[in-house]
N, C-alpha and C positions, 0 to 999 in steps of 0.2 A: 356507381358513386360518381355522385361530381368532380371537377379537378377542383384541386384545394391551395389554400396560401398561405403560409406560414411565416415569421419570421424566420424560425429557426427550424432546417430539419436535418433528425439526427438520424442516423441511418444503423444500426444497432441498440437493443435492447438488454445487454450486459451492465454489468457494476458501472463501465466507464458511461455510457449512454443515458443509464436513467441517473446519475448521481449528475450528470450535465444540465439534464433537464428539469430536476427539479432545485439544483443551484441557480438556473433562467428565471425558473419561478421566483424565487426566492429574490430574487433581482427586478422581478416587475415585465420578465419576456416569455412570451407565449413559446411554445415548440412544439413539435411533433415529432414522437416516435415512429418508425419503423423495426419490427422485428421480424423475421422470418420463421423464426420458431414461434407451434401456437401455444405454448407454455413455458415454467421455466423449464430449470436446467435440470437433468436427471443424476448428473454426477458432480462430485461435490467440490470438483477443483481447488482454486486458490483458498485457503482457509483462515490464512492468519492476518489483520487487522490492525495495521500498526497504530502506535498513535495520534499520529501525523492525518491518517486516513479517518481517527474515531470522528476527531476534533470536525473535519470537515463533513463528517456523516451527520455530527450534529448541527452544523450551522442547517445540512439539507432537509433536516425534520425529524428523522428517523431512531434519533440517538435514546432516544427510552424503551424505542424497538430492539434496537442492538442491545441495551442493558438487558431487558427480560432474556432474551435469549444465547445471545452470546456467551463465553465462558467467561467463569468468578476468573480473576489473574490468580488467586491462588491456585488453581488447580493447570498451570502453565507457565511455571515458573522455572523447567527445567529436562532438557533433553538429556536421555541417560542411554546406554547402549549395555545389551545383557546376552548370554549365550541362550535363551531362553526363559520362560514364561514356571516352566516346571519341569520336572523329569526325575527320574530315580539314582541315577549318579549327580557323583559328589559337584561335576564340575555344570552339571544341568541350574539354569535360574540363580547363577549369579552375574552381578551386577559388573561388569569390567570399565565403565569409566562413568560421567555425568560430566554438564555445564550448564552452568545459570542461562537462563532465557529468556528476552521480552521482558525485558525490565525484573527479573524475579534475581533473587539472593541477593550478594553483596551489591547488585544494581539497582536495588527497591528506592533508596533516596535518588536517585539521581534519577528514574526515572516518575518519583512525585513530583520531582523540582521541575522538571521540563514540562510539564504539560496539568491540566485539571483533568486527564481521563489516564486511563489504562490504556495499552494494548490488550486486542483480544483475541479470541479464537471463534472464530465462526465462519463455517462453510459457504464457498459459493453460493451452492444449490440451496442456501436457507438465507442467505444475505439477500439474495436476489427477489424472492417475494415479498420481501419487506420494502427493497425499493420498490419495487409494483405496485405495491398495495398503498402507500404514502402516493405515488403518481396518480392513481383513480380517484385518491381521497378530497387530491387539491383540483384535479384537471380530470374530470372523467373519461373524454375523447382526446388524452392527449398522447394516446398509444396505440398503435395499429399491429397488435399480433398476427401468425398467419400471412406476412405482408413482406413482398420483397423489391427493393429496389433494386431494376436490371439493366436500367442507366441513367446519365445525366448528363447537363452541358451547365458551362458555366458559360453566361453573356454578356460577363462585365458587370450588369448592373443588378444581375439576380442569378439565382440556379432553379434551372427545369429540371422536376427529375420523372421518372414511367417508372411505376407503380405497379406490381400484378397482386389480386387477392392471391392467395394461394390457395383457396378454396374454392373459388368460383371461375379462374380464369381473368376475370373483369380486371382492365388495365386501366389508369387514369395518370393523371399528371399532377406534383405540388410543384406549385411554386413558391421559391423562400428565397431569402434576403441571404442566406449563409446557410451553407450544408457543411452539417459534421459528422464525419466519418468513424464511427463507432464500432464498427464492422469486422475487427480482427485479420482486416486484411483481407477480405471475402471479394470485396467489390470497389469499393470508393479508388483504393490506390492504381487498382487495375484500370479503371477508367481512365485517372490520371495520369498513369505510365509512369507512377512514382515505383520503384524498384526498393525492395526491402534486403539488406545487404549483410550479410556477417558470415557468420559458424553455423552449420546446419546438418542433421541425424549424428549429434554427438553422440547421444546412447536413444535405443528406443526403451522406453520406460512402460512399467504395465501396470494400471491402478485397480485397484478392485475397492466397491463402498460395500461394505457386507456389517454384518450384524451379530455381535458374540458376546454371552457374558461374561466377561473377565471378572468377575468381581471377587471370587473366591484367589483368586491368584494376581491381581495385579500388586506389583511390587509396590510402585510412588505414585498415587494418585494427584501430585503435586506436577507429574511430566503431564507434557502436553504429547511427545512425540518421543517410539521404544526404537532404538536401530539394533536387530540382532546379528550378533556374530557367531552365528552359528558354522562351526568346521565343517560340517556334514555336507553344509550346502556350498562351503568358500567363502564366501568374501559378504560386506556389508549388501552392497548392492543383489547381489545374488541369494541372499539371506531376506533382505528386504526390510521394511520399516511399517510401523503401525503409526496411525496417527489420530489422535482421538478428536473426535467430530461431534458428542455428548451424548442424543439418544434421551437414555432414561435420568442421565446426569452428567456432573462434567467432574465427580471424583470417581470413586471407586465404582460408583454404582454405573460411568458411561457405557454403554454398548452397542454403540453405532463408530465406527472407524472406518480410515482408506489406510488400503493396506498395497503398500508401492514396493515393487521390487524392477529390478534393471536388468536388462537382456542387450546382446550384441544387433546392433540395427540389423544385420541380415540372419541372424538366428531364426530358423526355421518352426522352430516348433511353436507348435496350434495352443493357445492360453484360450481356454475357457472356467464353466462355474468348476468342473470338478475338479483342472487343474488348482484351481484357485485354493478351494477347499481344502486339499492336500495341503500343498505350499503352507499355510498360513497350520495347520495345525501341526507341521513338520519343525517348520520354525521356530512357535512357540513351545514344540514339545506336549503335546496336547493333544492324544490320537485321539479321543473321542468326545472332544468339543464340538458341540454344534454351531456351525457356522453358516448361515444364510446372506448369499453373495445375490447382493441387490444389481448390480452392473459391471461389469468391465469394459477399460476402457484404454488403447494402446495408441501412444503419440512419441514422436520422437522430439526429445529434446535441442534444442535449437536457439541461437544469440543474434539475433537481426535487426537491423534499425534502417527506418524507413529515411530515403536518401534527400526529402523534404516532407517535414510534420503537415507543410501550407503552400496551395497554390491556388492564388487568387481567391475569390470567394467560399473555396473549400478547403475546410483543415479537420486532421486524422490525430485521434485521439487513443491512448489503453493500446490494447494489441496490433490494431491498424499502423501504430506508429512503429510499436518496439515489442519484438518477443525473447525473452529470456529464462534459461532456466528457474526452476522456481525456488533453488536454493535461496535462504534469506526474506524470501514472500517482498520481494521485491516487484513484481510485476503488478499482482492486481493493487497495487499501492501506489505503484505510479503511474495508473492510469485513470484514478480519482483524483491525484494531483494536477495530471494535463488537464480535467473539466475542471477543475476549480480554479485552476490558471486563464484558462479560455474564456470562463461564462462572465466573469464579470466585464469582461473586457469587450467581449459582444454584447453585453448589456446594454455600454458605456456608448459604443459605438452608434447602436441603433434609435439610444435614446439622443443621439447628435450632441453627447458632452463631452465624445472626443473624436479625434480625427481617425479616419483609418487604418494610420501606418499604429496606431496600439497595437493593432492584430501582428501585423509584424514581427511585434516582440514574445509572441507567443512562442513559436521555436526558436530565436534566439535564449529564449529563460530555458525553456524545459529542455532541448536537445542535449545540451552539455550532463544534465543535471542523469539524463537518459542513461548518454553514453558510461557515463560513471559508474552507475547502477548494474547496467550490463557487466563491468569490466568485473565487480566483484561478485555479481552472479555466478557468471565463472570461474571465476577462484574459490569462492564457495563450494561448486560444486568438481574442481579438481582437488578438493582435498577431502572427498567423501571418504576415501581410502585411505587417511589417514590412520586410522585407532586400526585397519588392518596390517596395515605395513609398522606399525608399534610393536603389534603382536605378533610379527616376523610372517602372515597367513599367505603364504606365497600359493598361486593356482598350482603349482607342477609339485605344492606338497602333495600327498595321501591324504585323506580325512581323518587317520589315525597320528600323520605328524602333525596334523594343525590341531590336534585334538592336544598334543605332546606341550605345544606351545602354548595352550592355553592354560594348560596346567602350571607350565614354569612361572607364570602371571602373579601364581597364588603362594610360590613357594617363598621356603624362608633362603633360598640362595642365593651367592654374588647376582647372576642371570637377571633371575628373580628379581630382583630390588632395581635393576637397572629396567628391566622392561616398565615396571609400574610408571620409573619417573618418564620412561618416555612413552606411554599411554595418556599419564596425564597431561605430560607435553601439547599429545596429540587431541585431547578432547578440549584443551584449552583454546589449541588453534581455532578449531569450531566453533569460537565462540563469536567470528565476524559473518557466520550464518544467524546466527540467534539472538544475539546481542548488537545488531550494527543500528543504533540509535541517531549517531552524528549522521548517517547517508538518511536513515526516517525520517530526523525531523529537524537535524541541523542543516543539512543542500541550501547554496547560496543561489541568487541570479546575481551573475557579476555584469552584466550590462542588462537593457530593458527598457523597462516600463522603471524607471529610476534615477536617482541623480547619484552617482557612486561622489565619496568625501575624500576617495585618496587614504584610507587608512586600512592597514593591513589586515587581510587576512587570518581571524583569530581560530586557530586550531588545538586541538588536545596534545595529548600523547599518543593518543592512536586515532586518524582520523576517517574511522570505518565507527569505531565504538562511542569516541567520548566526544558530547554531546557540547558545545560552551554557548553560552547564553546572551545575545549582543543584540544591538538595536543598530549594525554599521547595515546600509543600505541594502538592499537586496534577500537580507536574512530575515527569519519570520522573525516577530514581536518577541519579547519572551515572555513567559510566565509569571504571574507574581500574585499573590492574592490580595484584595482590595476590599474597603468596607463603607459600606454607606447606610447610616443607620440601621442596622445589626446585619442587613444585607451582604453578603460575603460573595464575591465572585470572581474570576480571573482578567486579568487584561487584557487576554487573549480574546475577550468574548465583549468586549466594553461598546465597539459599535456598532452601529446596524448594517443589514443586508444590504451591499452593494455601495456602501460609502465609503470615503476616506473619512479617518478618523487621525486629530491631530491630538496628543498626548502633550500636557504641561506642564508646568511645576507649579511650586509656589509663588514665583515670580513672569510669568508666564500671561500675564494680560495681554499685553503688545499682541503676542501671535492671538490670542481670543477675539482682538478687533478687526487684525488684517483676515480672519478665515470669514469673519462675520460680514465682511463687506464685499472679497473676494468670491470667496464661492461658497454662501449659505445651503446652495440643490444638491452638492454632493461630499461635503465633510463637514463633518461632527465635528466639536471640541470637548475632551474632557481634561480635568487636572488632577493628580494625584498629589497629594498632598496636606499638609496641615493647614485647615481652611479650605480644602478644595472640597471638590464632588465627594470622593473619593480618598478614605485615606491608606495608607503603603501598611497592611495588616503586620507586618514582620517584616518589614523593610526591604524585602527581595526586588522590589523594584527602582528602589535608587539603588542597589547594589549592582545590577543588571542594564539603568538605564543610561548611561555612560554620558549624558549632559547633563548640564548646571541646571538649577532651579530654573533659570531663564532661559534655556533651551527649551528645545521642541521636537518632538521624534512624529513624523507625518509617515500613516501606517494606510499602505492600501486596504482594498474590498478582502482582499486574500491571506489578511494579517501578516505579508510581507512588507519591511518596511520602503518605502519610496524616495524616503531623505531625512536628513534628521540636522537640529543646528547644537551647535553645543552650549552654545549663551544667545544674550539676543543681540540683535542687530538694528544697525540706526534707522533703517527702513522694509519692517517686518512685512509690507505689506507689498512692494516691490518683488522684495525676497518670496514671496509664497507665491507671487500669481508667476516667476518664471520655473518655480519647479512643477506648479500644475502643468501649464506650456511644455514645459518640456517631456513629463511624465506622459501627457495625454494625446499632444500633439506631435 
C-alpha cells in the first residue's frame, strides 16, 4: 500500500473512534480509521446508552439503527435484587429490594422533559457494527481493520504515523493534519509519555455472555439488570448479577445476558465455561437450566485519568483518556462525548474558521466533567454492598446464618420491620448508579470554547440525579418541543451539522441582522415564537430559555450553549462578532 494522507486519523475503532469519525463526516472532514482488530468485538461490554449519548448517536446517523435494536425503555426501567430465580423453599425467588432506573418510574417525566429520546440498553458488541456499517455506508475506505499503528511523531505542522497490515506484514506511513487517539490506552498515550493516573486492581471482576431461557421464570420483565443475594454464595458481588442484553427479546422472552460476578484480584481459582455454568445456575437456583456460555472474559476494575487528554497536534479520547468502573455506564458515555466535543472543533479548525487554541479547550471542557464522573463511579461502585450489609450478610457468617437473616427480612418482627426500612434505605442509595441523569446530560463546561455571564451555578436537590434545565453558558440547550406547520421537533435538533445556531425571540431581529452580516459560513438563525419559524408547542421553552424576547441564547456545533444576552443591546453586531473571537479564537 501506498503511504496515505489524511486529515484526520484516528487510531482505534471502538464506540469512541468511529462515533468521532462519522461526527468528522458529518462536519464536512475526511478521516481514517485504524483498528487492530479484524472484526468487531466478541464480548458485550459497556451496555447501557444514556441519553446524552442516544441524542449524539443520532446527530452521527445511526439513530434509527439504535431504535430497531436497542431495548423498548419499558423493558429497563428498573434494577431489582432477589435471592433467586426459583427453588423449592419458601425463601428461594423472592424479591428483596428494587429501584427506578434510566429514567423509568417516578423519573419517566422528568426524563421526557430532558431530552426527545430515551435511554437505552444496547450492547457494545451490537452498538459497534452499527457504527461500522453507517462508516462503509458514508466512506467505504475510511476504515482500515487488521491494521496497527506502532508509532508516530508529531512535527508541528502535521503527524507521521507507521502503519503495519497485520495480515500481510506490509508497513507504510499516514500522514494527517491531527491524530486522535482512540486506542484505550494501547499505544498513542505511550508514545506520548502521557501517564494514566488513579485507583487500580480494585476488584478483578469476571463476565461471562452466555445464552438461557429465562422466560418461564423471570420475575420483571420491566428490569434491565437481577443482583442476587444469594447466602449460599455470600455476598452480591460473589453471588453475582445478570444483565439482559435481548437475544430473542428485550421482555420476558430476552435470552441473551452477561452474567458478572466479583473475585479477590489475587484469587486463584481457574473461571472457565463450566465454572461458569454452575455459577449462574447456582445463583439462579436452577440445576438444570441449559446455559450456553458464549465467552468469558476477566479484567480488573480500575479509576485512571490520563494526566493530559492533548499534546500538540495529538489528542486522546474514550478509554485512552479515562477508565473507570463501569458502575453507572458512565465510561462508554463519556467517551462519545469527548468525540462530539472534539469533532466539531477539528472541523472548525481545519476548515480555517477558527484559530487553533479552540483545540485547547478540549481538555479544559471534558477533564473536569471526567474527573467527576470517575469520582462517582466509585462511589457507585463502593456501595455495591450495600442491600448486603442491610441484610446484616456478613463473610465470617455460615451460609445457614445468612440464610437466618434473610429470613428475618420477611418476618412480622420489631427485627423484621427495621431491616426492610433499611434495605430499602439501602436500594434507594443505588439509585446515583441508575438514575444519575444531572452527570448524563446536565455536566456544565465552566470555561472553553464560551463566554461564561457570571450567573450561578443552577443545581437540584441532589446533583448526581436531578437534572435542571438552563441555557447559562456552557450547559447543553435544553429541550422543548416546537412547531412549524404541523411539523413537531425538538430545539435540541433545530441546527445543522457543524454550525452555530443562534435562537431568538419575538423581538429578536437586531441579533438576525448582526449573525447575517457577521458570520453567515457558520451560524444559523432561528426564532421561537409567535410570528417566528418556530412556535414554543407547550411553552417549555420560554419557560427554560431564561432571556427576554429580545434576547438571544447563541448554541454551539455540540448543542452546548456558547453565550446567551438576556435582552438586546445598542450594538448587536459588535456584541456577536467579539463572542465569535473569543469562542473560536
Amino acid at each position: 500500500m501506498k503511504d496515505l494522507h489524511t486529515p484526520v486519523l484516528i487510531v482505534g475503532g471502538g464506540p469512541a473512534g468511529l462515533v468521532m469519525s462519522l461526527l468528522l463526516r458529518e462536519f464536512g472532514v475526511e478521516a481514517l480509521v485504524i483498528e487492530r482488530r479484524d472484526g468487531m468485538p466478541a464480548l458485550p461490554k459497556a451496555h447501557i446508552i444514556n441519553q446524552r449519548s442516544v441524542e449524539i448517536l443520532h446527530e452521527a446517523g445511526v439513530g434509527a439503527a439504535l431504535r430497531a435494536v436497542g431495548s423498548p425503555h419499558e423493558n429497563m426501567v428498573s434494577v431489582a435484587w432477589y435471592t433467586s430465580f426459583a427453588g423449592p423453599a419458601p425463601l428461594h425467588a423472592r424479591e428483596l429490594g428494587r429501584v427506578d432506573a434510566w429514567g423509568g418510574g417516578a423519573q419517566l417525566a422528568e426524563h421526557q422533559a430532558a431530552s426527545p429520546y430515551y435511554t437505552t440498553n444496547l450492547a457494545q458488541m451490537k452498538l459497534e457494527p452499527i457504527l461500522l456499517a453507517r462508516l462503509r455506508e458514508v466512506a467505504p475506505d475510511a476504515i482500515l481493520l487488521n491494521h496497527e499503528v506502532t508509532t508516530f511523531e508529531d512535527h508541528g505542522d502535521g503527524v507521521r504515523a507507521r502503519v503495519v497490515d497485520c495480515a500481510t506484514g506490509e508497513e507504510f506511513s499516514v500522514d494527517a493534519d491531527y491524530l486522535v487517539g482512540a486506542d484505550g490506552g494501547r499505544t498513542v498515550g505511550d508514545v506520548l509519555g502521557i501517564e494514566l493516573l488513579g485507583q487500580r486492581d480494585l476488584v478483578r471482576m469476571v463476565s461471562a455472555h452466555i445464552t438461557a431461557d429465562l422466560s418461564a421464570v423471570n420475575p420483571d420483565p420491566g428490569a434491565s439488570m437481577y443482583w442476587f443475594v444469594n447466602p449460599d454464595k455470600g455476598a452480591s458481588l460473589d453471588s453475582g448479577n445478570l444483565v439482559k442484553i435481548g437475544g430473542r427479546g428485550w421482555g420476558a422472552d430476552s435470552d441473551e445476558w452477561v452474567f458478572n460476578l466479583g473475585k479477590q484480584v489475587d484469587d486463584p481459582v481457574e473461571i472457565g465455561e463450566d465454572y461458569f455454568v454452575d455459577h449462574v445456575r447456582r445463583a439462579l437456583n436452577l440445576p438444570e437450566l441449559d446455559v450456553t456460555v458464549h465467552r468469558v472474559s476477566q479484567w480488573n476494575i480500575e479509576s485512571v485519568i490520563a494526566t493530559s487528554f492533548s499534546r500538540g497536534r495529538v489528542h486522546l479520547i474514550g478509554d485512552a483518556a479515562h477508565r473507570n468502573p463501569p458502575t453507572g455506564g458512565l465510561g462508554l458515555n463519556g467517551g462519545i462525548a469527548d468525540a462530539h466535543n472534539l469533532a466539531w472543533k477539528l472541523a472548525l479548525v481545519l476548515a480555517g474558521k477558527a484559530g487553533t487554541s479552540l483545540l485547547d479547550t478540549y481538555e479544559a471542557e471534558r477533564k473536569p466533567v471526567v474527573i467527576r464522573n470517575a469520582e462517582q463511579s466509585l462511589e457507585s461502585f463502593a456501595q455495591i454492598s450495600l442491600v448486603d450489609e442491610a441484610l446484616g450478610l456478613d463473610r465470617e457468617l455460615t451460609a445457614e446464618q445468612r440464610w437466618a437473616q434473610v429470613a428475618e427480612l420477611f418476618s412480622d418482627s420489631d427485627e423484621g420491620r427495621v431491616m426492610r426500612k433499611r434495605v430499602d434505605a439501602a436500594t434507594a442509595a443505588r439509585r446515583h448508579e441508575f438514575m444519575a441523569q444531572n452527570l448524563q446530560i446536565g455536566y456544565s463546561y465552566e470555561s472553553g470554547a464560551l463566554v461564561p455571564d457570571g450567573s450561578a451555578l443552577r443545581v437540584g436537590a441532589d446533583d448526581v440525579t436531578d437534572y435542571v434545565a438552563t441555557t447559562r453558558p456552557g450547559h447543553r440547550v435544553p429541550h422543548a418541543w416546537v412547531e412549524r406547520g404541523g411539523m413537531v421537533t425538538s430545539t435540541f435538533v433545530l441546527g445543522r451539522s457543524g454550525r452555530f445556531l443562534l435562537i431568538v425571540g419575538t423581538e429578536g431581529e437586531i441579533w438576525r441582522g448582526a449573525a447575517a452580516r457577521l458570520a453567515p459560513a457558520i451560524v444559523d438563525v432561528v426564532g421561537i415564537g409567535a410570528g417566528q419559524e418556530w412556535t414554543d408547542r407547550d411553552g417549555a421553552w420560554a419557560a427554560q430559555r431564561e432571556v427576554s424576547e429580545s434576547g438571544a441564547v447563541l448554541v454551539r456545533p455540540d448543542q452546548h450553549v456558547a453565550w446567551r444576552a438576556e435582552d438586546a443591546v445598542p450594538d448587536p453586531a459588535a456584541v456577536l462578532a467579539d463572542v465569535l473571537r473569543t469562542v473560536l479564537f
